[in-house]
C-alpha positions, 0 to 999 in steps of 0.5 A: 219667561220674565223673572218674578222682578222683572214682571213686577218692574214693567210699567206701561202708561196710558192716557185714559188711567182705569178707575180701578187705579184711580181709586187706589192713588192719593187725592192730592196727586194727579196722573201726568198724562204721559203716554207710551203708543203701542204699535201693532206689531208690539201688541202681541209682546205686551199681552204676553207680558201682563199675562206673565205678570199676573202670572207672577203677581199671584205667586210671587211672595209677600215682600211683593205683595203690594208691588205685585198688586198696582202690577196686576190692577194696571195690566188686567185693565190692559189685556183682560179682554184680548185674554179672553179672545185667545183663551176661550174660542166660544165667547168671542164672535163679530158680535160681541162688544169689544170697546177696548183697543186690544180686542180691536186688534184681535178683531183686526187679526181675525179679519186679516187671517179669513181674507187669506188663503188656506195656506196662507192662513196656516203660514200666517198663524204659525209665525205668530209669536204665541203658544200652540194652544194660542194659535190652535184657538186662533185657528179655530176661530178663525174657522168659525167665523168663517162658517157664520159668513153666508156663502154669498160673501165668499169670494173664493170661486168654485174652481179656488174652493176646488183647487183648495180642497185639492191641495188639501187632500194631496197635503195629508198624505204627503205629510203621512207619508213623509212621516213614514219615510223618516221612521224607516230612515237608514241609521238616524240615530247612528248618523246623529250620534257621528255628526255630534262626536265628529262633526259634519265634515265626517257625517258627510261621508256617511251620508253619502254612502247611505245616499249611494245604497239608496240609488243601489237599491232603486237599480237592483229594482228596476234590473230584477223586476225587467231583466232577471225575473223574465229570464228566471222562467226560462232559464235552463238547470246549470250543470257547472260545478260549484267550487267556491272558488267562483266568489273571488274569480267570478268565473266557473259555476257563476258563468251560466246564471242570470249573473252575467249578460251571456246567459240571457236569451235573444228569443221572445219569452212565451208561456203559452200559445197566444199568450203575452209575449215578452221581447228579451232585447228591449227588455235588456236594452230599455231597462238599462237605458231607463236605470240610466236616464232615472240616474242622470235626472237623479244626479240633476235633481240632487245637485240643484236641491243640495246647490239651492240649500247650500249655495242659494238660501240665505240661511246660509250666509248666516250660519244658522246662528239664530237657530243654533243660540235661541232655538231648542226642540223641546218635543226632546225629552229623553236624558240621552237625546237631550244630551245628544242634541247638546253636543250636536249643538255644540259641534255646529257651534265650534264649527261656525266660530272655527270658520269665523276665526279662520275668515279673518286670518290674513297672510303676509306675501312672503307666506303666500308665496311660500304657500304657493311653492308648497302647492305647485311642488305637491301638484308635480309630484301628484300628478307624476305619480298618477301618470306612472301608475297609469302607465303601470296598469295599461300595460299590465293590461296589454300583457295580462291576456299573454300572461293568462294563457302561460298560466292556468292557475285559477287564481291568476285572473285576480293578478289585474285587480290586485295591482289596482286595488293596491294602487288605489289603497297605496297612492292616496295615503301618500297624497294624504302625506302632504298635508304635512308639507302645504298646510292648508289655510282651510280644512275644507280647500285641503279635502277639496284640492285631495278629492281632486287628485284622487278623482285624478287618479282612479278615473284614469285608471278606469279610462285605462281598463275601459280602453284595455275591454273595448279595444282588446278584449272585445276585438280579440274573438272571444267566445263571449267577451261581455261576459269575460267583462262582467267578470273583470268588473265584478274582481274588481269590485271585489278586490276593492272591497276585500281591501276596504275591509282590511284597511279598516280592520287592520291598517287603521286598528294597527295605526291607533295602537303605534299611536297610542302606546309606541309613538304617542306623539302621534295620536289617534288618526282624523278621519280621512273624507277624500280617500274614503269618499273617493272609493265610493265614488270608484266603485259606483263608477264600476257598477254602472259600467258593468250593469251592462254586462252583469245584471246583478251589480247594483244588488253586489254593490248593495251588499258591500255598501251596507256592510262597508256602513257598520265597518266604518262606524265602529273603525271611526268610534274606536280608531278617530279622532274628532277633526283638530280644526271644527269645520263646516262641511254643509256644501261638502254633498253637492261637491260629492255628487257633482263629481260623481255626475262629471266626471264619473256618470258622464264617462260612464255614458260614453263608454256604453254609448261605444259599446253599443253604437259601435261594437259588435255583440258576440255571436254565440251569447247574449240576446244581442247574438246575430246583431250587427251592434246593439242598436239594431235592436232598436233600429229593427222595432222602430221599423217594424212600428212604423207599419202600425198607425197607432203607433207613428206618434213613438217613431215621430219621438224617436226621430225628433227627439231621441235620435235628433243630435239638435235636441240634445244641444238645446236641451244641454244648453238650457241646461247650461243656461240655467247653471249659469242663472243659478251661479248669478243669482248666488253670487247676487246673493252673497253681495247682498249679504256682505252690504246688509252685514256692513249696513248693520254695523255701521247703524250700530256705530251710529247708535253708539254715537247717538247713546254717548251724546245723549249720556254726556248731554244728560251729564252736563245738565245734571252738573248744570242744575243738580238741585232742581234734579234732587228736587224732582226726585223728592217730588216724585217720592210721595206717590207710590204709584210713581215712585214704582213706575219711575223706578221701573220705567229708569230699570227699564231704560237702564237695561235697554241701554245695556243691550244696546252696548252702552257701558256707561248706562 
């Protein structure tokens, strides 16, 4: 909105002067012709602004009265018309007289717009540089005109005109039900609050939990409604007695529920002779085969969607400046909204000049290479340091079945998981320590280079565990080995929970209390993303390898990551600090997710591929028991379809494309292809990017070139002809219509020049 002063001071000239203006200057004097052309793209910004001034020129005060008077006379002529075509739907039609220039161009806006599309039409209006109630009149006359037309003048066909009111109808219920989904979002005002105080570097972790419990949920589903409801109906009543015990072993009572894969059956669920039968091996095997497929192409799409919205859009390069300086949501009135949207504004500011700063920061050689032989040293010891403890848990595995039967102690089952958990608390702070010693040029490279060493680590301590169950556990001759399985994973995760809770409540409540009142030069802590990322990112990796063998993980895991929500938010309030160094972390998700694709998901499809390719069931549990290996189950329905010829269009797919090794290499390969397109087109992008920064300072460098020749040829000729100078001035004095349009017309160059850069304006 323009100032009182600066609305009276905007002079526009014309080459045909209204009478109205006629009549209110001298006789002696004459309007010189001097013409500013309007262009099209202009209009808009000029109409708005002699609204503002008639605006202005009714309320300003009486020492403008008469200033505010030639202002209003002059631009009513201007934009009367064109007012009115926006103001009121009902007077403007095709055949209405509109001799003015404006109300051609809104004539010429209309036609432009009814040529259009519908969505194109909606895009057009939208972007249109005027108010709501202005592009809601717009559109509705827009509409109207439209409906005058006779149907033998529309162009649109029967199939565009079905085609629209197709896109039409899916539009309204997708924006409804987008609207509904944003209203039962998971902790929107929480995340909000944490990305104002903390930034988006922590926010990311945050999300990211709330994206993995949504994933939790959709599993948990899928394993209920398929798996755990049919076994329900027939299981028979547990005798086994409930101790309590069983929460932290995962063994005794919880042995014979739906808890575990052994108490599945292997025959066809029945309720009545002649009834719908329901196969329980299918069922098992396709419901986790489908939990698995959803999760791969939900891991595919979320990486490509996060990979397009933080490495291919534009936007991005950028920085958001513009929408963070000239944008505000004004549908925000609530004082404590508003001031929450402030300091997220103000954080995503920070963020944005930190990394500008830190872009520009240039190391000497001798700093780099003292840089460098920090990073080697951290490496070799990281990576001896996983080594050992890898070494550590394979034989602690090896001897925990020896180690068992010497001890019948119900709680000796915990001593595995334990060491491992202790491991997974213990080394990644020590990995944290190194800060301290490589210092980073970027906040963002250290959570990278940490993730990867924490990815490092816990990943091979899977691997270990995994080789111990298949190649130990399952060749021992157990009774039912993919029970005692489920039960190791389900101590596992567990034990990693129980320690998640007690860092959070005791470790880092004690490290801010040593901080605050013992050793104050420490401080309150920064929130470590890598660790507590990577914990996620472990127990995850847990749940989809047990699902197999215990059904009901992704329900326990829903369970710990909801609870792991809160705990975490109230640790961060009360025991952080915001990161020292503003950093922005918008690509910190698609770097998430794609460690949980590879190496975490991918490990996990190979090591259920072996258990059911390659391993024998047991013979007395699950509804695998008689089988070879799990696939015969599908080998055994393949051929009984086979005999149906309704059914050889499923045994055609199977053979063509489930069980051909060949589709699956085109199918990675054009996978593959098309990670390197995306690759190529956003390092295309960031070349152009840095060319159209360098185009546009070095235009600026040219303008300010072009201003101070022009500044010094005006100079030199006012200390060539000064008098003439003072006589012209004199000349113009008389005429109060110029004497205002001089002023404001130098007022209006002087500013313009200012913006421009020219101090000398």
């Amino acid at each position: 909105m323009l100032s009182e002063d600066q609305g009276n001071e905007i002079v526009i000239e014309v080459e045909d002067v209204p009478p109205e203006v006629q009549r209110h200057l001298p006789s002696n004097r004459i309007v010189p012709e001097k013409t500013l052309r309007l262009a099209n793209s202009s209009f808009s910004m000029v109409s708005s602004t002699s609204d503002i001034d008639v605006t202005d020129a009714q309320t300003g005060s009486r020492r403008h009265h008469k200033r505010a008077k030639r202002s209003l006379r002059f631009s009513t002529s201007l934009t009367e018309s064109f007012s009115q075509t926006l103001l009121s739907a009902e007077s403007v039609g095709v055949d209405t007289p509109c001799p003015s220039h404006e109300n051609i161009q809104g004539q010429k806006l209309i036609a432009s717009l009814m040529s259009m599309t519908s969505r194109d039409r909606m895009k057009a209006i939208r972007n249109q540089p005027r108010s709501m109630e202005e592009k809601r009149n717009l559109r509705k006359m827009v509409d109207k005109e439209k409906s005058k037309q006779p149907h033998g003048t529309l162009e649109l066909s029967c199939c565009a005109q079905c085609l629209n009111s197709i896109s039409l109808a899916y539009r309204r219920p997708r924006s409804g039900l987008s609207e509904l989904l944003d209203s039962v979002s998971l902790w929107q005002k929480t995340l909000k609050v944490i990305g104002g105080k903390f930034g988006t570097s922590v926010l990311s972790y945050f999300n990211f939990l709330r994206w993995l419990l949504k994933f939790n949920i959709f599993s948990f589903i899928v394993t209920f409604s398929f798996i755990i409801i049919p076994q329900l109906t027939v299981a028979e009543r547990n005798t086994l007695r409930f101790t309590g015990l069983e929460f932290l072993t995962g063994a005794g009572y919880f042995t014979d529920t739906v808890m575990y894969y052994g108490f599945y059956t292997n025959s066809t669920i029945r309720h009545r002779i002649g009834g719908t039968s329901y196969h329980m091996q299918l069922a098992y095997i396709f419901t986790i085969g489908t939990c698995l497929v959803i999760c791969l192409f939900s891991l595919l799409f979320s990486m490509a969607r996060y990979f397009r919205n933080n490495f291919i859009n534009p936007h991005i390069y950028s920085r958001g400046i513009t929408k963070l300086i000239f944008c505000w949501d004004f549908t925000v009135t609530h004082e404590r909204a508003v001031k929450l949207k402030q300091k997220n504004l103000s954080t995503e500011i920070r963020e944005n000049l930190s990394e500008i700063r830190q872009e520009n920061v240039k190391l000497t050689l001798n700093q780099r290479l003292t840089r460098l032989s920090a990073h080697l040293a951290a490496w070799v010891v990281s990576t001896g340091v996983a080594v050992a403890c890898c070494v550590a848990v394979y034989y602690l595995a090896g001897n925990n079945s020896e180690f068992l039967e010497s001890h019948r102690n119900p709680g000796a089952v915990l001593l595995l998981p334990f060491v491992v958990s202790c491991i997974n608390l213990a080394v990644p702070r020590f990995y944290s320590a190194f800060r301290l010693v490589e210092r980073y040029e970027t906040p963002r490279q250290e959570v990278y280079m940490l993730l990867i060493r924490n990815i490092f680590l816990k990943i091979s301590i899977i691997g270990i565990l995994c080789y111990y169950w298949l190649n130990i556990v399952a060749l021992a001759g157990e009774s039912c080995w993919e029970t005692l399985i489920g039960q190791e994973i389900y101590r596992l995760l567990l034990m990693d929970f129980v320690f998640s809770l007690a860092d959070s409540f005791l470790g880092e409540f004690l490290r801010r209390i040593i901080g605050m009142h013992f050793i104050k030069s420490l401080g309150l802590q920064e929130f470590d993303i890598a660790r507590n990322v990577l914990e996620l990112i472990y127990a995850q990796t847990l749940v989809w390898i047990g699902t197999f063998f215990c059904p009901l993980l992704p329900f326990i895991q829903m369970i710990t990551l909801f609870i792991m929500f809160y705990v975490k938010n109230i640790s961060l309030m009360m025991n952080f600090q915001p990161p020292s160094k503003a950093w922005r972390a918008s690509q910190m998700m698609t770097f998430f997710i794609l460690l949980l694709f590879f190496p975490s998901f991918t490990g996990v499809l190979c090591t259920l591929a072996i258990t059911i390719w390659r391993l024998k069931p047991s013979a007395d549990c699950g509804p695998f028991r008689g089988l070879p290996f799990f696939i015969h189950s599908i080998y055994s329905w393949i051929d009984t379809l086979s005999t149906r010829p309704s059914y050889l269009w499923v045994v055609w797919i199977y053979q063509n494309l489930i069980g051909s090794v060949h589709f699956f290499f085109i199918l990675t390969l054009i996978v593959l292809i098309i990670t390197y397109l995306y690759w190529q087109i956003t390092e295309g992008r960031k070349i152009m990017i840095r060319l159209l920064h360098e185009q546009i300072i070095n235009e600026g460098k040219d303008k300010m070139f072009l201003i101070e020749k022009l500044t010094k040829l005006q100079d030199a000729e006012k200390r060539a002809n000064p008098s003439s100078y003072a006589l012209e001035r004199r000349d113009v004095e008389p005429s109060p219509f110029h004497a205002w349009g001089h002023d404001a017309a130098h007022d209006l160059r002087f500013r313009q020049s200012v913006q421009e850069g020219n101090p000398q304006a």
